[in-house]
N, C-alpha and C positions, 0 to 999 in steps of 0.2 A: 918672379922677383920684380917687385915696383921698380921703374926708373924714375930717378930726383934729381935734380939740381941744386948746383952749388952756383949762385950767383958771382962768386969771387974767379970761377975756373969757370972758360968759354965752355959749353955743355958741345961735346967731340962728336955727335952725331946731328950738329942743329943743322947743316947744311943738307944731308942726305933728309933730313927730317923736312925741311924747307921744299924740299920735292912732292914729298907727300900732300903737304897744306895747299901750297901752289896748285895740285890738282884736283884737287879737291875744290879749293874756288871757282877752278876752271870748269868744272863741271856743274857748279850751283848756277854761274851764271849761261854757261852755254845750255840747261835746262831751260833757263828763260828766252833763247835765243833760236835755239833748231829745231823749233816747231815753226819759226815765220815760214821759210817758202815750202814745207811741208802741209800748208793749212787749208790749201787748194784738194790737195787730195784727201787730206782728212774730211771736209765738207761734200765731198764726192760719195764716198764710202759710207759716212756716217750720219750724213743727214742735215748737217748743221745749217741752219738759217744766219742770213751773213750776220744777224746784229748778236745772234747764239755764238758765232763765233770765236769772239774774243775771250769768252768763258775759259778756253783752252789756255789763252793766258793769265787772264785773270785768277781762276782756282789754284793757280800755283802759285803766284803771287802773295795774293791774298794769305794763303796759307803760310806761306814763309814769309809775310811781313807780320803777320797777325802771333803767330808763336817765337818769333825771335827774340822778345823779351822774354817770352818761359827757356829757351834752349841758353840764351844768356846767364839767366838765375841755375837752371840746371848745371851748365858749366861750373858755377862757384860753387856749389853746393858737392857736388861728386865728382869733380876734377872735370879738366874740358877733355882728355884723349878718351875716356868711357862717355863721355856726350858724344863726342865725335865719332866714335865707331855703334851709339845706337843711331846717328844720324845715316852713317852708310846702310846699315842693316837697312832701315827704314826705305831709303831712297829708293836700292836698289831693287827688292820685294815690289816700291812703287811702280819702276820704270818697265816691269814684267808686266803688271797688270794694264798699266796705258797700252803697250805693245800689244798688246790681246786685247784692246776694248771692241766691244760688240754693236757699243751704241753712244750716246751723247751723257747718258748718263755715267758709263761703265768711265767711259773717257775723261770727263771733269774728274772721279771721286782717284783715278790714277793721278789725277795733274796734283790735285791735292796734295795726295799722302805724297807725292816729290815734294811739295812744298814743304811739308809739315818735316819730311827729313832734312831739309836743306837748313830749314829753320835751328837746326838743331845742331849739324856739321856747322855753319858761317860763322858764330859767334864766339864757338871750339876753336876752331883755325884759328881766328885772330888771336884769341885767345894764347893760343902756343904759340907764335911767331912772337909774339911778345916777350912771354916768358923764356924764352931758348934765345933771343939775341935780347942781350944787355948792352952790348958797346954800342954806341948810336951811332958810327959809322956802317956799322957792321947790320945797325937795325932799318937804318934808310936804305941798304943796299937789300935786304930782305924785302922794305916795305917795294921796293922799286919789284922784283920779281913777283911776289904776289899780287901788285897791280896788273903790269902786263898780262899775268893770268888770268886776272878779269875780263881784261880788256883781248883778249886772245878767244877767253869760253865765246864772250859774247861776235865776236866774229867766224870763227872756227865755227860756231853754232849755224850760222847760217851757211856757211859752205861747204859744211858736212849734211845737214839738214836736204841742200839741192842734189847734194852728189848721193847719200843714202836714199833718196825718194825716188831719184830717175833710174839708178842703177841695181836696186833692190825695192822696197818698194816703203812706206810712210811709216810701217811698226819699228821700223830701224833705226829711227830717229832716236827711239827710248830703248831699244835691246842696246844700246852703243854703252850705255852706264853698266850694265849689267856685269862684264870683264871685266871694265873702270874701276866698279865699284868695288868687287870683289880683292884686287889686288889692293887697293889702296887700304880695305879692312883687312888684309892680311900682312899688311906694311908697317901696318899704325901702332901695335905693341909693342914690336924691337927697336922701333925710329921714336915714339913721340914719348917726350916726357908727361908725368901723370899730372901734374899740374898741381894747384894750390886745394884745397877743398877749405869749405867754408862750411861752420853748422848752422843753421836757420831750417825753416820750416817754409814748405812749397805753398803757394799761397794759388795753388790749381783754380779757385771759381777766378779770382782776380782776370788770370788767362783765358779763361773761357769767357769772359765779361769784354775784355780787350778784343778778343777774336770776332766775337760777335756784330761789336758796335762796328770796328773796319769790316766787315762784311756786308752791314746795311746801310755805312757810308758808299763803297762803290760799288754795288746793286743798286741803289738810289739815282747814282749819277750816271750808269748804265746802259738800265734797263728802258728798251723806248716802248716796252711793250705797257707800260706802268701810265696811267692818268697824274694830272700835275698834284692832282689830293694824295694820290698813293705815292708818287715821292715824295712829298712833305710829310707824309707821314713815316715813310721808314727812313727819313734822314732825322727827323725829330728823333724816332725810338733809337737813334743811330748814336747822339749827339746826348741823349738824356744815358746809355748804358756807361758813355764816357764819362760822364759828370759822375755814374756812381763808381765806375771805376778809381778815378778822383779820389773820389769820398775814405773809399776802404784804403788806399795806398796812405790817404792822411793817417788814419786810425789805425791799421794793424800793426803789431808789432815786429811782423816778419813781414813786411811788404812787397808784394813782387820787382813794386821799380821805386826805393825810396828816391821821394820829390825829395832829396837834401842835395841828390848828385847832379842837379840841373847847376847850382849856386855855383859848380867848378869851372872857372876860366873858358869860356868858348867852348863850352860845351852843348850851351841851350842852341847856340848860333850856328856855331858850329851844322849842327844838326840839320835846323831850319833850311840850310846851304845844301847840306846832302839832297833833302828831299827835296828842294825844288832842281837839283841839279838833276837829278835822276827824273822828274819831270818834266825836263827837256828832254835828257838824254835817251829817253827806251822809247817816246814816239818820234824821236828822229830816225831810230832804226827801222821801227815800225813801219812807218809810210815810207823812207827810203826802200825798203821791199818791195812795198806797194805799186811807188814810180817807175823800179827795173824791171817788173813784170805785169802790171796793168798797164803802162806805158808804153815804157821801151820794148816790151813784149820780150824780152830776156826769159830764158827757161830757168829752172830754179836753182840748174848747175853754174850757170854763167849768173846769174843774179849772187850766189856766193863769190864766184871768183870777183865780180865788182867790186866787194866788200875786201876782198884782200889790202888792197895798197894802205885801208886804214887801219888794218890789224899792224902791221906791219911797220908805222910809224908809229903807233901806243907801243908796241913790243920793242924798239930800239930805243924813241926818250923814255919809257919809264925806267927803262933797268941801266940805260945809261947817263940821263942826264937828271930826270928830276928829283932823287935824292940830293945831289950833288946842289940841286940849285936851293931846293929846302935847307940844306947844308947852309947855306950858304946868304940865302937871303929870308930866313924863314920862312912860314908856310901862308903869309899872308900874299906878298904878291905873287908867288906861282899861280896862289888858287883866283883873285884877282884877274890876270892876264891868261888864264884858262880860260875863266868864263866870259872874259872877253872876246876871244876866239870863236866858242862855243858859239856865242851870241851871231857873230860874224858867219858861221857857217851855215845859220839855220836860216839869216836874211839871205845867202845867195844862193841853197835850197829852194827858197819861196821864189825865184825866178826862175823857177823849172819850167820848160816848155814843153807842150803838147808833142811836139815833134824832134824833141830832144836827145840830146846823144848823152853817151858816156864819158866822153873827154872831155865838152863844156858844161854839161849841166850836174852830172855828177861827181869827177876827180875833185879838181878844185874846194870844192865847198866841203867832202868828206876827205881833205888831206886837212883841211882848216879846223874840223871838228875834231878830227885824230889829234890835232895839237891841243885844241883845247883842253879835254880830257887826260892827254897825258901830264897836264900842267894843273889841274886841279883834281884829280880826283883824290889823289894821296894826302897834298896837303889839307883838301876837306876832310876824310879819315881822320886824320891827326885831331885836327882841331875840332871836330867832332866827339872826340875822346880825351880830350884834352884837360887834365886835372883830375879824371876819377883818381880815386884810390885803389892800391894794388889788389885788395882784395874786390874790389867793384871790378875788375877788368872786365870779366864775362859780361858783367851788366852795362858795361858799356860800351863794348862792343855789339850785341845784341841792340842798345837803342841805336847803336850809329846803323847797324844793317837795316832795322827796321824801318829809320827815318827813309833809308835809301831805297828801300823793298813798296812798302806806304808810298811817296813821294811815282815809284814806278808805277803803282797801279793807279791813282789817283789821276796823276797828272798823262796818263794813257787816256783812261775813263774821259778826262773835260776833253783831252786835243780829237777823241774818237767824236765825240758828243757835239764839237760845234764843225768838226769839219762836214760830218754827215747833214748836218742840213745843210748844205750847198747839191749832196747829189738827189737825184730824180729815179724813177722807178729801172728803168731802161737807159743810165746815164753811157753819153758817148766818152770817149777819149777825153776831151775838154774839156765837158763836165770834173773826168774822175781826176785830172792833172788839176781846175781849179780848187777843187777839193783836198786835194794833198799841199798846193800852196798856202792853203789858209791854214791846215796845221799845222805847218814849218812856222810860217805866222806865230802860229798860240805857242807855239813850244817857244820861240823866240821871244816873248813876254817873259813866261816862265822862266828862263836862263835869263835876264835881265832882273826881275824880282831877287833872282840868287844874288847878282851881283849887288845891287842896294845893297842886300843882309852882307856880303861880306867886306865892301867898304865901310857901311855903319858902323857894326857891331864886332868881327871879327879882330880879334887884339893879336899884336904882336906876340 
């Protein structure tokens, strides 16, 4: 028996349901998070070459930024709770095979197929958090727990990532979804409502056209193994598959992502905000890694526990103050006076010392980033989705994930790209500490471009 909703009567399982989603996000993004201090021993084992490396993040990435407008459109089409539980199936199957990779290959096409399931649960989720809370008190107190949960996967990630690696050993990272996942697909029939369905027609090359072109966008800006002609050349074939992407989304009549739904209030801006916010925000974590254990020479257990005090302030203001202050002051200045913080955190990041501690060189500056984040992320969400129509939801959710998924890989790819030429073959301490300051640097631009867009453009 389908479960439906009566939008007039609060739907009596939205709150046990709110459980379900909640973990589910926590686990898409702690996917992108607990492989950092895992990455050492994965490169150990399996060969990887440091600049091969970030493949590990990248193929998941990419994958779930690249399919998140298809698992969006899928959602409207055949309700988001059967999107969402082929995204667990998908995940989980994925996170078996990463856990068993044999080699550099076996290990990217694992990281993948995580993506391509994440891709597919992120847009679902939002999707039903929407649909199940109708009261907007009731919906900012959801939007507050589901942030947290983001903001919780991507810390929890790394401090389960150091405590599974030392204490058991690196496959554990990815068996850790495997029970996650399972129970959450065995949750999701009785708890989530079936959602809305829409009839249209899958518009599949569109998706493989989209996936492609992001694919030879950040392999282009990447790869250092690549001549300056050969990256001109796959950012050209990169930037021409988008132009026909373009093209068909003008012309078909079931388009994967009709261009009408940019025209809605803060939703093109919106967007723009996400991606570059998340362009700051995933190589602050990145090289913050980097500094607790190339550094500070921290093990990868205490390199998590660092990371604690900022999970910990995103998990109290989001679920208890930034709805409230959205409430309250709309979602312009939180997200404003976030990425003002944001920006604040990453200038006193880039004064990290070589011979630096945890109390001045990193508290401080990651309790300052915790605030910012918990003051913009949600209101960016909103306004990022801000005006679709009810039946676009999946679709717009799906672009807000993706702007945010895109923006994460991309803006990795440039802070990985100009920090690295600072280091040297046999780089000392100094060296690799100069080299983390300049990408606190570049992400600190990036989170200031956000802010422009969301003083300019972003509307009340």
């Amino acid at each position: 028996m389908e479960t439906t909703i009566n939008h007039a009567i609060p739907y009596a399982k939205r709150w046990a349901a709110l459980a379900v989603i909640c973990t589910a996000q926590f686990m898409v993004i702690m996917d992108t998070s607990i492989i950092g201090v895992a990455l050492p021993a994965i490169q150990k084992d399996l060969g990887y070459s440091s600049s091969g490396l970030q493949w590990i993040f990248n193929a998941y990435v990419i994958l779930l930024g690249g399919l998140l407008l298809l698992g969006g459109k899928l959602s409207d089409m055949f309700g988001p709770r059967k999107i969402f539980m082929w995204g667990f199936g998908i995940l989980t199957a994925a996170s078996l095979l990463a856990g068993l990779a044999w080699d550099e290959t076996s290990m990217n096409i694992g990281r993948a197929l995580q993506g391509a399931g994440s891709a597919l649960i992120a847009p679902a989720a939002l999707t039903l958090l929407m649909t199940m809370f109708t009261d907007p008190k009731e919906l900012g107190k959801a939007f507050g727990f589901w942030g947290a949960s983001a903001a919780a996967g991507g810390s929890a990630g790394v401090f389960l990532g150091g405590l599974l690696t030392e204490t058991l050993s690196w496959p554990w990272v990815f068996y850790i979804n495997i029970p996650l996942g399972i129970l959450v697909f065995l949750l999701s029939k009785p708890l989530l409502v079936q959602g809305m369905k829409q009839k249209s027609k899958l518009d599949l090359l569109s998706a493989v056209i989209a996936t492609l072109s992001l694919v030879l966008l950040v392999y282009g800006i990447v790869s250092p193994e690549q001549t300056v002609i050969a990256k001109a050349i796959t950012l050209l074939v990169s930037v021409l598959l988008f132009v026909i992407f373009i093209v068909r989304q003008k012309r078909s009549k079931h388009p994967l992502l009709p261009l009408s739904i940019f025209k809605a209030k803060n939703l093109s801006s919106g967007n723009i905000v996400m991606m570059l916010m998340a362009g700051a925000w995933i190589p602050l974590w990145f090289f913050l890694n980097l500094y607790l254990q190339q550094v500070l020479q921290l093990s990868a257990f205490n390199s998590g526990l660092a990371l604690l005090p900022m999970t910990i302030v995103i998990m109290i203001l989001m679920v208890g103050f930034t709805g409230k202050i959205v409430a309250k002051f709309g979602f312009k200045v939180p997200l404003i006076a976030g990425l003002i913080s944001l920006a604040g955190s990453l200038l006193l990041f880039s004064q990290a010392d070589a011979n630096g501690s945890f109390l001045v060189d990193v508290l401080p500056a990651s309790i300052l980033g915790a605030i910012g984040m918990s003051l913009a992320y949600i209101p960016g969400t909103i306004a990022s989705m801000s005006g679709a129509k009810p039946e676009e939801t999946g679709l717009a959710s799906g672009i807000s994930n993706t702007s945010y998924q895109v923006g994460s890989a991309i803006g990795l790819a440039i802070v990985v790209a100009i920090s690295s030429l600072i280091l040297t073959a046999q780089p000392s301490v100094e060296v690799i500490t100069e080299s983390i300051r300049v990408a606190f640097i570049s992400a600190g631009v990036i989170c200031l471009a956000a802010l422009v867009v969301a003083i300019r453009y972003i509307k009340m």
